[in-house]
C-alpha positions in Angstrom: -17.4 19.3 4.7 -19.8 19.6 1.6 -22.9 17.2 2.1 -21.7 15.2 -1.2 -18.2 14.4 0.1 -19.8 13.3 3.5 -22.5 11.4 1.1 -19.9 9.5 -1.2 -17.7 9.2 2.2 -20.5 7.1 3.9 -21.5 5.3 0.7 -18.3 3.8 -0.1 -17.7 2.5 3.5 -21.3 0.8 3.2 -20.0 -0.9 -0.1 -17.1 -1.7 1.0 -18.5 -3.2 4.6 -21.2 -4.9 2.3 -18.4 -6.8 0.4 -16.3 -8.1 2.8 -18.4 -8.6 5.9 -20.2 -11.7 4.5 -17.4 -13.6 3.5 -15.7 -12.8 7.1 -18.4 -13.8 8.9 -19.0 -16.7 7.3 -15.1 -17.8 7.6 -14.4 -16.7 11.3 -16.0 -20.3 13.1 -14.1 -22.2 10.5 -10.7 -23.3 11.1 -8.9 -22.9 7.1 -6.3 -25.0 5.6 -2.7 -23.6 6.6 -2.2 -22.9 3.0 -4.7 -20.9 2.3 -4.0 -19.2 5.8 -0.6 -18.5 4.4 -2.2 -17.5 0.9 -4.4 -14.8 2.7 -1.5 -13.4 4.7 0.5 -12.6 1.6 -2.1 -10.8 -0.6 -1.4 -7.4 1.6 2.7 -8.2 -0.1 1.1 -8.6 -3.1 -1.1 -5.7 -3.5 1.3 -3.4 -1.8 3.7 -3.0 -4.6 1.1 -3.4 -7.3 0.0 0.0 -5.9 3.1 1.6 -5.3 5.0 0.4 -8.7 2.6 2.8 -11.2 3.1 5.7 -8.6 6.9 5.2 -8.2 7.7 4.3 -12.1 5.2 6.8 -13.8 4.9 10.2 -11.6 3.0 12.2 -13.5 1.5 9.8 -15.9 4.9 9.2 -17.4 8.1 7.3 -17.0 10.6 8.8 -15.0 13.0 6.8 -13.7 15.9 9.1 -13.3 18.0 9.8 -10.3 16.1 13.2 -9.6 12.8 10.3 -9.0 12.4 10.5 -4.8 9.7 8.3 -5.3 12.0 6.0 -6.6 14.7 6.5 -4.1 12.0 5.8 -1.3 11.3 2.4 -2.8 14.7 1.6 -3.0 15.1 2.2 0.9 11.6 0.4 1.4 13.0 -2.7 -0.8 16.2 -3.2 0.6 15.4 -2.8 4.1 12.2 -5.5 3.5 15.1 -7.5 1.8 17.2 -7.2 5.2 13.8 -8.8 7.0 13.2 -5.6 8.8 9.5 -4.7 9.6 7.5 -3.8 7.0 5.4 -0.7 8.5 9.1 0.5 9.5 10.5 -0.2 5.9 7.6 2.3 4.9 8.3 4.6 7.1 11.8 5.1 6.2 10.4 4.7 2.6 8.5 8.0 3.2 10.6 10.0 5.5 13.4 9.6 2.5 10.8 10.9 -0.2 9.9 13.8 2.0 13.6 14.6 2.9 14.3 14.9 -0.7 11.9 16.7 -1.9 12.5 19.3 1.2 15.7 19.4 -1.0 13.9 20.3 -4.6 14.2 17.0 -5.9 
């Protein structure tokens, strides 16, 4: 590995340590309101789709949402099977195995 992958590797993990340690530390010996407990379990839902949605809807950089879009077929799979309450990591899973199946296929 080049030295200024391994560089910009290490450098980002410092950033991204330095931004979120503080605020853990300084939460973890305080108990927090049940609603805010529940707000900070959902943001992983909420940030999940809003990095999926641009990579689904716009391959490429453009729209495609057609029936030859495996992206799009995988979040179907991944949306109805969340829908039917099963796991998420699972839901993914199937999400991606579907995506890679079809595009074994040429699609």
């Amino acid at each position: 590995m080049r030295p200024a992958v391994l560089l910009t590797i290490l450098g980002m993990a410092v950033a991204t340590y330095l931004t979120r340690a503080p605020l853990l530390l300084a939460l973890s010996e305080r108990p927090l309101r049940p609603r805010l407990r529940l707000w900070l379990r959902l943001v992983p839902l909420a940030v999940l789709p809003a990095l999926a949605i641009p990579m689904v809807l716009l391959p490429g950089g453009r729209p495609l949402l057609t029936p030859a879009n495996p992206q799009l077929w995988g979040a179907l799979v991944v949306l109805g099977l969340t829908a039917a309450r099963q796991n998420l990591l699972l839901s993914v899973a199937a999400g991606v195995a579907v995506v890679a199946i079809l595009r074994q296929f040429g699609f």
